[in-house]
ROTILO-167233 format. One record per atom (N, C-alpha, C): x, y, z; atom name; chain. Coordinates in Angstrom, 1 decimal, padded with zeros to 4 digits. Example, Ala and Ser with C-alpha at 12.3 -4.5 7.8 and 13.67 -1.06 7.14 Angstrom:
# ROTILO-167233
REC      px      py      pz  name  chain
REC   013.2  -005.7   007.8     N      A
REC   012.3  -004.5   007.8    CA      A
REC   013.2  -003.3   007.8     C      A
REC   012.8  -002.2   007.1     N      A
REC   013.7  -001.1   007.1    CA      A
REC   012.9   000.0   007.9     C      A
//
This chain:
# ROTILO-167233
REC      px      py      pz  name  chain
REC   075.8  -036.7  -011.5     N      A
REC   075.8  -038.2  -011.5    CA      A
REC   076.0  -038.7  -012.9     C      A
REC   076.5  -039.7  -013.3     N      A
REC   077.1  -039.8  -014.5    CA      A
REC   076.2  -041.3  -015.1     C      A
REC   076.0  -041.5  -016.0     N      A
REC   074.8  -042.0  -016.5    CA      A
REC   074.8  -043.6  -016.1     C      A
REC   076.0  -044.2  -016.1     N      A
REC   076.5  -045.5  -015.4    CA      A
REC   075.3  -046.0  -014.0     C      A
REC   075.5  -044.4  -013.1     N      A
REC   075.5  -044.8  -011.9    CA      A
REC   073.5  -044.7  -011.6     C      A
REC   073.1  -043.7  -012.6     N      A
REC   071.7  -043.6  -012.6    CA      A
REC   071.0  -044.8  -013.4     C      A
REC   071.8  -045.5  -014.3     N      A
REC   070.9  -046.7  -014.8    CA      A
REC   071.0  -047.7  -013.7     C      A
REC   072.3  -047.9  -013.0     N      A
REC   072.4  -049.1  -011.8    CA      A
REC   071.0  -048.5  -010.5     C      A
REC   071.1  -047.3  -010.7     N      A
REC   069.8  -046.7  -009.8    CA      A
REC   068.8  -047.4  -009.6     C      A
REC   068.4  -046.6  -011.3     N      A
REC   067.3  -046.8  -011.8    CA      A
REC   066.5  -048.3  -011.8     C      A
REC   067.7  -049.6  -011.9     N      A
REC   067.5  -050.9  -012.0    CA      A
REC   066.9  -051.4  -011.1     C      A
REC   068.1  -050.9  -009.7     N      A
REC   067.7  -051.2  -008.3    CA      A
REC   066.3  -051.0  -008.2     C      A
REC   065.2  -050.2  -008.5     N      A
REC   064.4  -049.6  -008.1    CA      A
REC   063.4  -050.2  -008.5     C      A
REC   063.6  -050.4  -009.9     N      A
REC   062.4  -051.6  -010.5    CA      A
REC   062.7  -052.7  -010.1     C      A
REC   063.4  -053.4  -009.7     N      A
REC   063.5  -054.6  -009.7    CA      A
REC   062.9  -054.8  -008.0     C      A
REC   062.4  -054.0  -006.8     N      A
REC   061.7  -054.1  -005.5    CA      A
REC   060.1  -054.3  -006.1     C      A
REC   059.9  -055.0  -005.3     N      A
REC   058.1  -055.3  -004.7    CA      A
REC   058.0  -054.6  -003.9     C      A
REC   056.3  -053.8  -004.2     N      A
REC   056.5  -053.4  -002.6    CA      A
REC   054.8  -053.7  -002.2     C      A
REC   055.1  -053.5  -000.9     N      A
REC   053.2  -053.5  -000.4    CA      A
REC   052.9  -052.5   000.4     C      A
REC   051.7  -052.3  -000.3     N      A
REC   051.2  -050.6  -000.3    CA      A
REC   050.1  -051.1   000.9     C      A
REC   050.0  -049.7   001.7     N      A
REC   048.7  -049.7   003.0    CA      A
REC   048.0  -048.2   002.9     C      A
REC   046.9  -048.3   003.1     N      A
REC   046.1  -047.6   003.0    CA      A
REC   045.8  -046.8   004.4     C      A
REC   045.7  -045.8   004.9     N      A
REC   046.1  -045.3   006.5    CA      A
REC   045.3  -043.7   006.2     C      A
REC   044.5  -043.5   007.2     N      A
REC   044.1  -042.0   007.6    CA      A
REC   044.6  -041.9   008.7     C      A
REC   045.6  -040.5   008.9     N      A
REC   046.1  -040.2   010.0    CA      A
REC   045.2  -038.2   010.5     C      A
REC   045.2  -038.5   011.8     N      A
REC   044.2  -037.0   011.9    CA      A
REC   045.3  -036.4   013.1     C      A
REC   045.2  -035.0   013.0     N      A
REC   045.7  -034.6   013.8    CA      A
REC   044.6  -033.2   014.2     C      A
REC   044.9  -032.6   015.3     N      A
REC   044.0  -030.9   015.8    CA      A
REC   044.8  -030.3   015.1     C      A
REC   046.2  -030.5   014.9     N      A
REC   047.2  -029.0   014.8    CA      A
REC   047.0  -029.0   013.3     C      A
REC   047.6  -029.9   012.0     N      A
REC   047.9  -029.5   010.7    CA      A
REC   047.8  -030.7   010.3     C      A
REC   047.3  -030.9   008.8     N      A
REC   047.7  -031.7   008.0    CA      A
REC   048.5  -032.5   007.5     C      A
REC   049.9  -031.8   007.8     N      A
REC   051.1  -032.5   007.8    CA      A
REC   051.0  -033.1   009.2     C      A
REC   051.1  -032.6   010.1     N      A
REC   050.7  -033.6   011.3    CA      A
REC   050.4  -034.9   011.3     C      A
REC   048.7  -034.7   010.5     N      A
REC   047.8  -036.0   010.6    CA      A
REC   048.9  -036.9   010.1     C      A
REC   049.8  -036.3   008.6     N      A
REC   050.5  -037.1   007.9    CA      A
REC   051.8  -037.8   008.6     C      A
REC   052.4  -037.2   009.6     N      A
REC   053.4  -037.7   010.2    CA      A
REC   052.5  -038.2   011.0     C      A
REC   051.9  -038.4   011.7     N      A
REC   051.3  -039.7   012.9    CA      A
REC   050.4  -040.9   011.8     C      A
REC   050.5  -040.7   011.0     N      A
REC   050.1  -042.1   010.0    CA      A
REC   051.2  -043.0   009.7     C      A
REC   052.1  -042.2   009.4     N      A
REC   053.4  -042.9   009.2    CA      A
REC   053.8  -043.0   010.3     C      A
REC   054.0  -042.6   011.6     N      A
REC   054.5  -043.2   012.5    CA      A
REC   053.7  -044.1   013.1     C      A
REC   052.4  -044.2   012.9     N      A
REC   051.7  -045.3   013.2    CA      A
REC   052.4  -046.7   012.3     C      A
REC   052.0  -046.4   011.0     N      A
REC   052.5  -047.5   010.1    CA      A
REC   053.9  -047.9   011.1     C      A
REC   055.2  -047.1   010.8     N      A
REC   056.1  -047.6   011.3    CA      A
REC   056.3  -048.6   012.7     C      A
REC   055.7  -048.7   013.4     N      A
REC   055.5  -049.0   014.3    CA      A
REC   055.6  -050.8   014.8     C      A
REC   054.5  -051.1   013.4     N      A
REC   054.3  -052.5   012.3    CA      A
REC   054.9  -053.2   011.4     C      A
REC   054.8  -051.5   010.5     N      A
REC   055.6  -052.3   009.0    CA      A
REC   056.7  -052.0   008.8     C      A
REC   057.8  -052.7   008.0     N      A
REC   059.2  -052.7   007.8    CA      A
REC   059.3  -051.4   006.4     C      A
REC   060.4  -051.5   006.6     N      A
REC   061.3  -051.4   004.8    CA      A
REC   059.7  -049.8   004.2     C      A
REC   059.1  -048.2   005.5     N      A
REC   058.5  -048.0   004.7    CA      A
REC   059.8  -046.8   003.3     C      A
REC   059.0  -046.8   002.5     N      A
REC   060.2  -046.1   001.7    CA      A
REC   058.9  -045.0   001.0     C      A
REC   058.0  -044.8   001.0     N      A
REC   057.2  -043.7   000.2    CA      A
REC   055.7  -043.9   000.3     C      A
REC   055.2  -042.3   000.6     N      A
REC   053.6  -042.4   000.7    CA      A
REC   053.2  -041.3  -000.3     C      A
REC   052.0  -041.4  -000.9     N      A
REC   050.8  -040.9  -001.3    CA      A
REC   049.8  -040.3  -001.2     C      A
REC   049.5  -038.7  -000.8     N      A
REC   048.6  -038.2  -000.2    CA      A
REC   047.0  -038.5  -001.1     C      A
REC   046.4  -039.2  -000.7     N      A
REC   045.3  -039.5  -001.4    CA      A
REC   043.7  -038.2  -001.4     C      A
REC   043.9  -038.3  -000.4     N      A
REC   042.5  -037.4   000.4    CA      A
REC   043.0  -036.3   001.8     C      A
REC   042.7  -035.0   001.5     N      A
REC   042.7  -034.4   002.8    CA      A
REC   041.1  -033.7   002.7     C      A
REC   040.7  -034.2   004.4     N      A
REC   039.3  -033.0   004.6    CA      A
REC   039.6  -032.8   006.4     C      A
REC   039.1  -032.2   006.6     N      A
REC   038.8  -031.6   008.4    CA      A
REC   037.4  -031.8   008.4     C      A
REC   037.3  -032.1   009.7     N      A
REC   036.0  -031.5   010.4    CA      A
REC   036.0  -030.4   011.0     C      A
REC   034.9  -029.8   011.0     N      A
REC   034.7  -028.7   011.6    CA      A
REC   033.1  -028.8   012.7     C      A
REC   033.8  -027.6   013.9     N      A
REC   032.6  -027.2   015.0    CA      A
REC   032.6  -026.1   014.8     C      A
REC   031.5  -025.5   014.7     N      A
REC   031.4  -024.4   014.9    CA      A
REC   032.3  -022.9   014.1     C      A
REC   032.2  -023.6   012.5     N      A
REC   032.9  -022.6   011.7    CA      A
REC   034.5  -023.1   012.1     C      A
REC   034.4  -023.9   012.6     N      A
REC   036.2  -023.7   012.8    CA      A
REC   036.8  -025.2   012.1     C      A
REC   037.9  -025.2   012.0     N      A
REC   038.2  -026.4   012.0    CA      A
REC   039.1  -027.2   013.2     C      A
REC   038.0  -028.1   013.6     N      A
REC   038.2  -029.2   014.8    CA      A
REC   039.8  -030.2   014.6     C      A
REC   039.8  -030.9   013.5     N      A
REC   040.7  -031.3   013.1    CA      A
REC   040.9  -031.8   012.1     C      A
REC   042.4  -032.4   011.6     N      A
REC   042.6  -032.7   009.9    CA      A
REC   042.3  -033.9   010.2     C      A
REC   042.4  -034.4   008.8     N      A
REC   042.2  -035.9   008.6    CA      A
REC   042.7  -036.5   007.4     C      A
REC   044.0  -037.1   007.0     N      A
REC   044.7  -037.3   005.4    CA      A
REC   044.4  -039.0   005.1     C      A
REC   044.1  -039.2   004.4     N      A
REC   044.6  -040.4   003.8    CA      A
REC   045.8  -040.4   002.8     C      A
REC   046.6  -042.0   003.4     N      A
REC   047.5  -041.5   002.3    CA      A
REC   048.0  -043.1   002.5     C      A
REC   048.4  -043.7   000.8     N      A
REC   049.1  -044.9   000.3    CA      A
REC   050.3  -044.5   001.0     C      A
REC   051.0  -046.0   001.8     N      A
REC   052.2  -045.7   002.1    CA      A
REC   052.8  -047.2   001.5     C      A
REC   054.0  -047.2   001.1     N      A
REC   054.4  -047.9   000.1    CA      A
REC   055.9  -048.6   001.1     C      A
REC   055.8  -050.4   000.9     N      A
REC   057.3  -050.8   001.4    CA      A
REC   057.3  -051.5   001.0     C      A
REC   058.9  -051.9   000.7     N      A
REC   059.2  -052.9   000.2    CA      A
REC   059.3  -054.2   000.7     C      A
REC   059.6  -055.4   000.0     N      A
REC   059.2  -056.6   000.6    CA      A
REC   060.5  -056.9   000.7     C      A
REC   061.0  -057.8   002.0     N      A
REC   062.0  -058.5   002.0    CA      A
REC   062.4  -059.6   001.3     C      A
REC   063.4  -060.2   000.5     N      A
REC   063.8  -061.2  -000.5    CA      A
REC   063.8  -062.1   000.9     C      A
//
C-alpha cells in the first residue's frame, strides 16, 4: 500500500464518531460463541457495527464443570452524518 493511500485511510477513520454498547453475550458451547450471539444480538438494533472489545470473560459452573460462558464486550458503531 503506498503511503498516499494509508494517510487517506488513516483520515477516513478519525474523522467517524462512533457509539459504543456495552453487551454480555453467554453461550453453553464456547466463549467465542457467547461472543458471536452478542453481536448478533447487537446487530439486530444497531447500524454501522464496525468493532468490539472483549472486556470480561467468566463461566459458571455446576458441579465442577462448566455450565456456560459468559463475555462482555464494547461494541463500537459508527454514527450516521
Amino acid at each position: 500500500m503506498d503511503r498516499r493511500r494509508e494517510l487517506d485511510e488513516n483520515k477516513d477513520m478519525s474523522e467517524h464518531t462512533y457509539k459504543k454498547i456495552e453487551l454480555v453475550g453467554s453461550s453453553p458451547i464456547s466463549s467465542d460463541e457467547a461472543v458471536k450471539n452478542a453481536v448478533s444480538k447487537a446487530s439486530l438494533t444497531e447500524k454501522n457495527l464496525r468493532w468490539l472489545e472483549v472486556v470480561e470473560t467468566r463461566a459458571h459452573l455446576e458441579d465442577g464443570k462448566i455450565a456456560h460462558w459468559q463475555v462482555t464486550v464494547k461494541i463500537g458503531a459508527t454514527l450516521e452524518s
